[in-house]
Structures are given as C-alpha cells and as structure tokens.
SERO-190454 format. One record per atom (N, C-alpha, C): x, y, z; residue in three letters. Coordinates in pm, whole numbers, padded with zeros to 5 digits, always signed. Layout:
REM residues N
XYZALA;...
***
This chain:
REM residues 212
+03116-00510-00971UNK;+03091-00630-01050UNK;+02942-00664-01041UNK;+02855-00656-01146UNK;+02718-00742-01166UNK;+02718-00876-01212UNK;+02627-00917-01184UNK;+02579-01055-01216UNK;+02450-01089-01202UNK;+02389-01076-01330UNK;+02220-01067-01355UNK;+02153-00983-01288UNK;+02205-00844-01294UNK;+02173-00724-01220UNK;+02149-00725-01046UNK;+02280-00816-01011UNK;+02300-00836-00872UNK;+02451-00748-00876UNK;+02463-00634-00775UNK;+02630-00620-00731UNK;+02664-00652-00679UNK;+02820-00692-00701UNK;+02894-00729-00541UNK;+03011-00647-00595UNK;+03080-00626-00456UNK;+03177-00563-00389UNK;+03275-00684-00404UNK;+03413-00674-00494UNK;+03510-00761-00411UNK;+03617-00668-00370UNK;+03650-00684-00234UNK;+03760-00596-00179UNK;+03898-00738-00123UNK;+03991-00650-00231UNK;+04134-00725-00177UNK;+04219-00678-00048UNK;+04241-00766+00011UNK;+04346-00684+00160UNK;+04464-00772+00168UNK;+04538-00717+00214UNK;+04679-00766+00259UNK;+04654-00793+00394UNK;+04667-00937+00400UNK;+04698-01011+00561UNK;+04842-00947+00669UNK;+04775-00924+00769UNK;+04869-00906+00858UNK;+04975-01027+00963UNK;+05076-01010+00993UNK;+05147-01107+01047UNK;+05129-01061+01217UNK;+05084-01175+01362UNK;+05079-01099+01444UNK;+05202-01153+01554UNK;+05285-01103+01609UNK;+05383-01138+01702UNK;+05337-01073+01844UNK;+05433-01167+01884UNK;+05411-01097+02066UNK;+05493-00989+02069UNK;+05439-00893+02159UNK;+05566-00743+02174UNK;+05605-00755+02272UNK;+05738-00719+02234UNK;+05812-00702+02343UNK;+05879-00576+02415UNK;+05798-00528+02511UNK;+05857-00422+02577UNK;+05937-00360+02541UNK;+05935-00210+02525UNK;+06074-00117+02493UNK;+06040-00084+02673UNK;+06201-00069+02693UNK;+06258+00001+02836UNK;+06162+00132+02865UNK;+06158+00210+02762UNK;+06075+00338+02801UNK;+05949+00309+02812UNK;+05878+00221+02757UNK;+05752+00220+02728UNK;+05730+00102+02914UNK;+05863+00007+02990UNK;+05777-00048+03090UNK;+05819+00112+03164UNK;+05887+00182+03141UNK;+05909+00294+03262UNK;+05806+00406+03260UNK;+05754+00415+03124UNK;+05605+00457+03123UNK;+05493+00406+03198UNK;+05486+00282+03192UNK;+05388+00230+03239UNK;+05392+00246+03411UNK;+05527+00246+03449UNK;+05496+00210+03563UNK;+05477+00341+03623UNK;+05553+00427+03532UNK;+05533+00591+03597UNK;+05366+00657+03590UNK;+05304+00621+03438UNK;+05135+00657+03458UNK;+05102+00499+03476UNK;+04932+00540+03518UNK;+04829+00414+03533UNK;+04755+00380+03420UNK;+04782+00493+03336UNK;+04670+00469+03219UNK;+04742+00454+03089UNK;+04888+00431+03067UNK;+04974+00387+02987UNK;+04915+00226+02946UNK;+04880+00138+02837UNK;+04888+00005+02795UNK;+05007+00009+02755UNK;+05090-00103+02740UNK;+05157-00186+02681UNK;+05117-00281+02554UNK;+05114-00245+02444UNK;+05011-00342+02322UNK;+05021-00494+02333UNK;+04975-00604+02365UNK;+05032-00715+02390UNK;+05107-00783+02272UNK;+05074-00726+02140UNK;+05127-00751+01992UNK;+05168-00680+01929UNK;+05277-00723+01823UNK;+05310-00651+01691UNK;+05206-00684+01554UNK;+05169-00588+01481UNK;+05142-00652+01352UNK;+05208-00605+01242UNK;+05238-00691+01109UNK;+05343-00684+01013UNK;+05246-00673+00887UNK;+05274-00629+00792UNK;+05191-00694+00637UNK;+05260-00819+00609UNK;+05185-00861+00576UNK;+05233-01021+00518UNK;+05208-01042+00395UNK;+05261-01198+00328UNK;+05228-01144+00177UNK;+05130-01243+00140UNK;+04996-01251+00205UNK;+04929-01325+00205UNK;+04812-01220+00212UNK;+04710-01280+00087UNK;+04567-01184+00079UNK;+04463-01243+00096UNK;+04359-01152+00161UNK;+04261-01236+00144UNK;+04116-01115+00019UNK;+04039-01200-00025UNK;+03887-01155-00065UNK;+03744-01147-00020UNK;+03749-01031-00001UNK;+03595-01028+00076UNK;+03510-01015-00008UNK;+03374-01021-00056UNK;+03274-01058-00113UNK;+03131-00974-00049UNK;+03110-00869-00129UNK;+02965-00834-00048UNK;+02883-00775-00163UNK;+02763-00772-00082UNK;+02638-00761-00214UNK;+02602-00899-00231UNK;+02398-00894-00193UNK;+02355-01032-00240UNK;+02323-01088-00124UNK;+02276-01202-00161UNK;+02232-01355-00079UNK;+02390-01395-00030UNK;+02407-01438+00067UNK;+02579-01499+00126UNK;+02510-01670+00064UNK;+02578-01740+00004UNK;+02564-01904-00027UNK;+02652-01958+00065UNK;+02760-01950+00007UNK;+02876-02055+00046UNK;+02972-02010+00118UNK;+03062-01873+00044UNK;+03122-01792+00176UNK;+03090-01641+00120UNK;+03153-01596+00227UNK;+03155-01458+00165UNK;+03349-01418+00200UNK;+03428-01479+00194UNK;+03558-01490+00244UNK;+03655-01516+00190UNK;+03783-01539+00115UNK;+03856-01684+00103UNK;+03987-01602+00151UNK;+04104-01645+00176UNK;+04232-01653+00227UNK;+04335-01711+00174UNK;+04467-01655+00137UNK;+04567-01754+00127UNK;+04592-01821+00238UNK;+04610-01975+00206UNK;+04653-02032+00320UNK;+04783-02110+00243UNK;+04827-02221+00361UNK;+04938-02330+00264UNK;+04875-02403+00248UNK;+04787-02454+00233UNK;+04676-02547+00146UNK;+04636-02550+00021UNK;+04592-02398+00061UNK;+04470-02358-00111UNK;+04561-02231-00091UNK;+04627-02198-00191UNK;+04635-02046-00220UNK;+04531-01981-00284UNK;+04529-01863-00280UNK;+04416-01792-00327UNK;+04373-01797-00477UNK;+04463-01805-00559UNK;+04469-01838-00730UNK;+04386-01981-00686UNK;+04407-02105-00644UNK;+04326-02165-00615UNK;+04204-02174-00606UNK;+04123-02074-00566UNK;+04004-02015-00494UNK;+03909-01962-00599UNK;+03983-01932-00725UNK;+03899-01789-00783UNK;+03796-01860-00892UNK;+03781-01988-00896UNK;+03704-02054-00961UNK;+03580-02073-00853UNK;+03607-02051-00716UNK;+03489-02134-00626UNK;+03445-01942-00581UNK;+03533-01842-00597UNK;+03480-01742-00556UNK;+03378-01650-00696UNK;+03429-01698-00832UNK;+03338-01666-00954UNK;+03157-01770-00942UNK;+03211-01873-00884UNK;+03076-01926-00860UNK;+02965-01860-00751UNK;+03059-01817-00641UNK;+02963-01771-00513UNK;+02892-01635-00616UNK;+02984-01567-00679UNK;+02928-01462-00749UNK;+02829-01464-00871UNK;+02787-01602-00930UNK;+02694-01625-00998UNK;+02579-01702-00934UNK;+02597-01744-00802UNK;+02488-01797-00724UNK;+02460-01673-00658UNK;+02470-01567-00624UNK;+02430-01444-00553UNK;+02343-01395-00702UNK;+02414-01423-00823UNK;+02314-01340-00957UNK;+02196-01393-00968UNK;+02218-01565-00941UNK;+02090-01628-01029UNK;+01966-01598-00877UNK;+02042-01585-00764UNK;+01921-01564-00609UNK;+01855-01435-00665UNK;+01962-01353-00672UNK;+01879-01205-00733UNK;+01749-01195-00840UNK;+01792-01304-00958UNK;+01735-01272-01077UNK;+01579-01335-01030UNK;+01639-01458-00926UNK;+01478-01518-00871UNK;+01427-01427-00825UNK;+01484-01373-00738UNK;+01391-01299-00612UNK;+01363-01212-00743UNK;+01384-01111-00821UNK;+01330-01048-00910UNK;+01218-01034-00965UNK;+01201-01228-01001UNK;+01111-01237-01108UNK;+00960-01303-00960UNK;+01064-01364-00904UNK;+00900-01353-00746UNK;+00895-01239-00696UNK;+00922-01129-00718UNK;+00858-00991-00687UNK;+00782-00954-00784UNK;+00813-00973-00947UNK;+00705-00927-00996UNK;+00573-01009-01047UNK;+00597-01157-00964UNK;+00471-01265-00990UNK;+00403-01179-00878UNK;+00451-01161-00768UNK;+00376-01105-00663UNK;+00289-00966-00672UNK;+00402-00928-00728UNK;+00353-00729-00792UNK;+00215-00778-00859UNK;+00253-00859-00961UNK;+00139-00870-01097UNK;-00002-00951-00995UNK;-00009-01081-00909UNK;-00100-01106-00831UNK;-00134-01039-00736UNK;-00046-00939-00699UNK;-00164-00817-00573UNK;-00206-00755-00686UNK;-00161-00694-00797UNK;-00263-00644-00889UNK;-00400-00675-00911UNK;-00344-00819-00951UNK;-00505-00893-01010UNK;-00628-00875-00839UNK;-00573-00908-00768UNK;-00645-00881-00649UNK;-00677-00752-00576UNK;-00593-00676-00659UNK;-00670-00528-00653UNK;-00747-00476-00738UNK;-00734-00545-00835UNK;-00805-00512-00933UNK;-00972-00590-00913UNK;-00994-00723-00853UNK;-01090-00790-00834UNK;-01182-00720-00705UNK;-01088-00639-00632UNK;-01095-00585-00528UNK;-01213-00463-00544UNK;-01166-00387-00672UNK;-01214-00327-00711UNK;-01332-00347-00818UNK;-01334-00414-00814UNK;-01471-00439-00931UNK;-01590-00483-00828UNK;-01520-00602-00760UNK;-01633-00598-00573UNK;-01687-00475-00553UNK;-01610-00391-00540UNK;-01618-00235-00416UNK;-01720-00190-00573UNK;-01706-00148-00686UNK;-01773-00058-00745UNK;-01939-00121-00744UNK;-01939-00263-00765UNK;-02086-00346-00733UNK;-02147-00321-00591UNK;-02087-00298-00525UNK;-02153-00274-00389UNK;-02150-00141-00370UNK;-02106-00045-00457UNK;-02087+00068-00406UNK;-02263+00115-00497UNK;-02293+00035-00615UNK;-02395+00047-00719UNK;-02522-00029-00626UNK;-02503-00108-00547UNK;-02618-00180-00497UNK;-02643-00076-00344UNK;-02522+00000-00334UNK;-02554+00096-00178UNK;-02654+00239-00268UNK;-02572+00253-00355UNK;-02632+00357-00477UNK;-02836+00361-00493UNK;-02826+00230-00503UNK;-03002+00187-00557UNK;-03060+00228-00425UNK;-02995+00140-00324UNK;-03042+00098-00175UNK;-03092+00261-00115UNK;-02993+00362-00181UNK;-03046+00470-00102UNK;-03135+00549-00205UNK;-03129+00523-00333UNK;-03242+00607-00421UNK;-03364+00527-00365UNK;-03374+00431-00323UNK;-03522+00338-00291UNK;-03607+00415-00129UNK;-03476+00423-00113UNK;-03491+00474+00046UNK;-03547+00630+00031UNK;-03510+00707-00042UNK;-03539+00822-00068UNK;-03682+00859-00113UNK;-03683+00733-00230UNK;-03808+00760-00297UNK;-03934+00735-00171UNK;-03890+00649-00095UNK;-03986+00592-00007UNK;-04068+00692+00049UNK;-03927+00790+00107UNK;-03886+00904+00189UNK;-04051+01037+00105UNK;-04039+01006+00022UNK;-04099+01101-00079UNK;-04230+01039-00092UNK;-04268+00946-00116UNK;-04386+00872-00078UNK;-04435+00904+00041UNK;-04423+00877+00145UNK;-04447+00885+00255UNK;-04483+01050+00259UNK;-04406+01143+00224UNK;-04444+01250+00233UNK;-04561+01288+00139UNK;-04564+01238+00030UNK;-04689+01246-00080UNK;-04801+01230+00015UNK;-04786+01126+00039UNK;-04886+01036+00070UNK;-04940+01192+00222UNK;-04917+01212+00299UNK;-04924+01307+00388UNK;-05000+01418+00334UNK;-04931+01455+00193UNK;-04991+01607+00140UNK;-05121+01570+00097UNK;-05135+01460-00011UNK;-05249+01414-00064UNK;-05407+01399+00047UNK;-05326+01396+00185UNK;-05455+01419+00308UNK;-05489+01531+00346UNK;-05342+01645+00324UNK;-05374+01745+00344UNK;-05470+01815+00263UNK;-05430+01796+00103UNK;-05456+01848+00011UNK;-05682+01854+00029UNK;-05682+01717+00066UNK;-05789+01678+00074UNK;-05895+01753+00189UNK;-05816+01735+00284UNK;-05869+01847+00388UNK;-05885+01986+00372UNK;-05788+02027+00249UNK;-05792+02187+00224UNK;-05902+02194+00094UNK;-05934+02100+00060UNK;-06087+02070-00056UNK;-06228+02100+00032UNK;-06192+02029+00137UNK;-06280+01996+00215UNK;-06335+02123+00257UNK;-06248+02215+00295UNK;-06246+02324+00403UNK;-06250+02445+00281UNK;-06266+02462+00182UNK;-06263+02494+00091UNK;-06448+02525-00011UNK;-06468+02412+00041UNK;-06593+02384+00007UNK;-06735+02449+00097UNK;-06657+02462+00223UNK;-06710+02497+00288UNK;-06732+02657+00284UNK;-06647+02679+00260UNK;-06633+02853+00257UNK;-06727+02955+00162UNK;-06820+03058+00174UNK;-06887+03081+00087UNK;-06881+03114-00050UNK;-06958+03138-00152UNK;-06919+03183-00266UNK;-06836+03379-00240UNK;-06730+03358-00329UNK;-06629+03487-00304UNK;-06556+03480-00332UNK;-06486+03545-00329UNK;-06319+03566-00331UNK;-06242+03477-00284UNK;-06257+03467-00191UNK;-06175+03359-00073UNK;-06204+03243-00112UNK;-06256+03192-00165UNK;-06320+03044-00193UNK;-06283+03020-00329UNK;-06256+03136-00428UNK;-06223+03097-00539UNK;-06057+03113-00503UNK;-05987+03178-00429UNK;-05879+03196-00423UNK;-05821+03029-00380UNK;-05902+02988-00262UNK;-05880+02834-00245UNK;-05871+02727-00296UNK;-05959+02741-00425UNK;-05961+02684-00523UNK;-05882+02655-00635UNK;-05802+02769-00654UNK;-05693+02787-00772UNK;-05575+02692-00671UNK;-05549+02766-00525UNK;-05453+02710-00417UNK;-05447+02570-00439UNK;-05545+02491-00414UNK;-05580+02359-00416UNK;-05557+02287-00580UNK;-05549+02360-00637UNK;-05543+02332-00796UNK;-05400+02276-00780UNK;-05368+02410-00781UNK;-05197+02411-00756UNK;-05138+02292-00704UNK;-05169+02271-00567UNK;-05100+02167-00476UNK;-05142+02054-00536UNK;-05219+01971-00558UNK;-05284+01910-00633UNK;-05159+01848-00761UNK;-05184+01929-00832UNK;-05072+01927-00961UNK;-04928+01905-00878UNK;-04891+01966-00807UNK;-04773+01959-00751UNK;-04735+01843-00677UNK;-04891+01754-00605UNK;-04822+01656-00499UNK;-04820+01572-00642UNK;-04916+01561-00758UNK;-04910+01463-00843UNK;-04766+01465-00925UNK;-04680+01555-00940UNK;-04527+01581-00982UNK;-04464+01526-00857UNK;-04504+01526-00758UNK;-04383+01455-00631UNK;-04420+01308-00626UNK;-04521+01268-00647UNK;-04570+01100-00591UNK;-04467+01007-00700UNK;-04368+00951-00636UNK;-04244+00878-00715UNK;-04333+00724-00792UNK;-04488+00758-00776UNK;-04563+00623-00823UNK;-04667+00617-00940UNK;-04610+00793-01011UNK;-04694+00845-01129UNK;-04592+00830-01242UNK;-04645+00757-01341UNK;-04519+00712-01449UNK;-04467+00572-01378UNK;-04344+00498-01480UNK;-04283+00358-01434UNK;-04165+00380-01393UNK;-04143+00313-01295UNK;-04051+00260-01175UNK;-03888+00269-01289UNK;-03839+00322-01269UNK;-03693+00310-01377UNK;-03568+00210-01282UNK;-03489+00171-01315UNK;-03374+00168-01219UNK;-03274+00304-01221UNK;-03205+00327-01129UNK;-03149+00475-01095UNK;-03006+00425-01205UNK;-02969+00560-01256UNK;-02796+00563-01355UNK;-02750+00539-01234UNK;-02663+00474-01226UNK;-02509+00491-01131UNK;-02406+00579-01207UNK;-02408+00693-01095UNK;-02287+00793-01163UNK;-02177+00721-01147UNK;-02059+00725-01205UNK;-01914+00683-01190UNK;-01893+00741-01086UNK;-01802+00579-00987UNK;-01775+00643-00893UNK;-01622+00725-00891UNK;-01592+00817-00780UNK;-01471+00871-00745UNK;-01431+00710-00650UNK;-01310+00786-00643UNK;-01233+00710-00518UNK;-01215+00728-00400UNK;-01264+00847-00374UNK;-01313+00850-00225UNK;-01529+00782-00220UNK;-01584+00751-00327UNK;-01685+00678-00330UNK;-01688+00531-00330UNK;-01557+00482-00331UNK;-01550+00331-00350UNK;-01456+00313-00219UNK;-01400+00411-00133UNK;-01310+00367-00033UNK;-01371+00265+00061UNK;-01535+00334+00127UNK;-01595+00239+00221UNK;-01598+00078+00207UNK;-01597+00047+00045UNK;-01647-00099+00024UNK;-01494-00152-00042UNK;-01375-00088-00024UNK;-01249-00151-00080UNK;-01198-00267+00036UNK;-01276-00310+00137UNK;-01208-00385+00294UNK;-01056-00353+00300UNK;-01018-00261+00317UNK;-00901-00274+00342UNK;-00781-00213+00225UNK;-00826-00216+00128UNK;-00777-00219-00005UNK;-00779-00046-00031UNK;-00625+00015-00096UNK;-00700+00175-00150UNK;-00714+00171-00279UNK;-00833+00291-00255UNK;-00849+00271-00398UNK;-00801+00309-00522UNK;-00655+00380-00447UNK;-00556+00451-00550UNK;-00504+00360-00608UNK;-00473+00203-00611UNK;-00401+00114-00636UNK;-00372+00033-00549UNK;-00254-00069-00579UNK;-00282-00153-00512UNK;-00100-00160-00399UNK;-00158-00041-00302UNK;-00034+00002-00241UNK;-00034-00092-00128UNK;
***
C-alpha cells in the first residue's frame, strides 16, 4: 500500500488464546527422569480475534490495533486509514525538505565554486608576477654580465678573437633584450580554464566534482 509515495506494510494475524498447561503424566515422568526436560508453563489456541500491524514510514499514533470487547477491529479501520495518510503526508514533507536542501547545498556549491575559480585566477596572476620578477632579476644579472663581456672585449686586440666577441656580445645583447619582461607593456596574464584538480586547493572543504 502507498500513500504519496510512502509504503506501508499491513500484516493481518490471528490472535492467540493463552491457558495454563496442565501436565500430561508422561511429560511430569519425563521431567523427573531427565534434568533438561521443561514443562511449557502454557497452552496457546487461535482465537478469533485479529490484530493489524502497520509498517513503513514515520510511526504517529500507532503502529498496532487489536480486536478487543470495546473497539472491534471494523471499528478501527477509519483511525488505521488515517495513521496511513499521516505516514504519506510525513513522507511527501520530508521529500520536498530534501530537495529544498539538495537545491541549497547546490546553490552553495555552486557559490563555492565561483569563490575557488577567483582565487584560483588571483593565485594564477600572483605566480605569473612572481615569475616575471624571477626573470627580471635574472635580466637584470645578464645585462652586467653582458656589460663586462663589452668591456673585456674591448680590450682584446684587433683579430679574430675580438671580432668573434663582438658578434657574441651582439647576440646576448639581443637576447637579454627578448628576456627583460620590461620591454613592451605590462599585459594582465589569460587565465587558462581551470581543471578540477586546479580549483581543489581553494574549494575549503567543498569537491569540486559537485556538491557531494
């Protein structure tokens, strides 16, 4: 049985009747002959009295009912159709607050992620700056060298060797002026698209496969 895509189980049983037992002759001459013989202290009978069990769901009110001499069970089946539409309408809630919840960890994974790709673009710059620096600094080094090998260059007599130094020095020259990151204007760096193992560091906590 459903009810607003909640199941329940109703299972009918036949009530039992329970009496005291009373000893069969063989069964006290059993007993007394082994140690590990019981004696059952009861009989049980079917009776014609049923009861309904109720499962699947939120429990409300019961999950039970019984013939008794009070309420017979025909009695009952109006208060046991209700327990079974208050177990539907708990379901259909909890349903629809799982997917307010589903849909708001979304949005917060999703915000999650737009954070992580901005910081992943400002770590992006942070290290092209760092690099370029990196490259400066080394310019800046050759451009003394370069200078010293002018120097030493100049010195050397007219020949071979001196013109060979000369072309050398040409060369490097041209070359530190292609490395100095301060010839031409300053651009801002593309940010490649990131992967998702590039946005994991800045997700706090969050993956970046979704919002698991």
């Amino acid at each position: 049985m459903t009810a607003q895509g909640q199941t329940c189980e109703l299972r009918l049983l036949q009530e039992q009747d329970r009496v005291e037992h009373v000893p069969t002759q063989k069964e006290l001459a059993d007993a007394q002959k082994h140690s590990w013989v019981r004696i059952p202290r009861h009989d049980y009978s079917p009776a014609d009295r049923l009861r309904i069990c109720l499962s699947g769901g939120l429990h409300h009110r019961a999950g039970e009912w019984a013939d008794t001499a009070a309420r017979p069970l025909e009695d009952q089946l109006a208060e046991i159709a209700q327990e079974i539409g208050l177990r539907g309408q708990a379901a259909e809630h909890k349903r629809l607050a799982d997917l307010e919840e589903a849909q708001q960890k979304l949005l917060r994974w999703e915000a999650a992620k737009r954070q992580a790709t901005t910081e992943y673009a400002e770590a992006y710059r942070g290290r092209h700056l760092e690099a370029q620096h990196a490259v400066w600094q080394r310019t800046a080094g050759l451009v003394e060298y370069v200078g010293a090998l002018r120097l030493h260059a100049e010195s050397l007599p007219p020949g071979p060797a001196r013109e060979e130094a000369k072309a050398w020095i040409a060369w490097t020259e041209s070359h530190v002026q292609r490395l100095n990151p301060l010839n031409g204007s300053p651009l801002l760096p593309e940010i490649p698209e990131p992967r998702a193992e590039d946005l994991q560091p800045f997700m706090h906590g969050w993956s970046p496969y979704g919002p698991t």
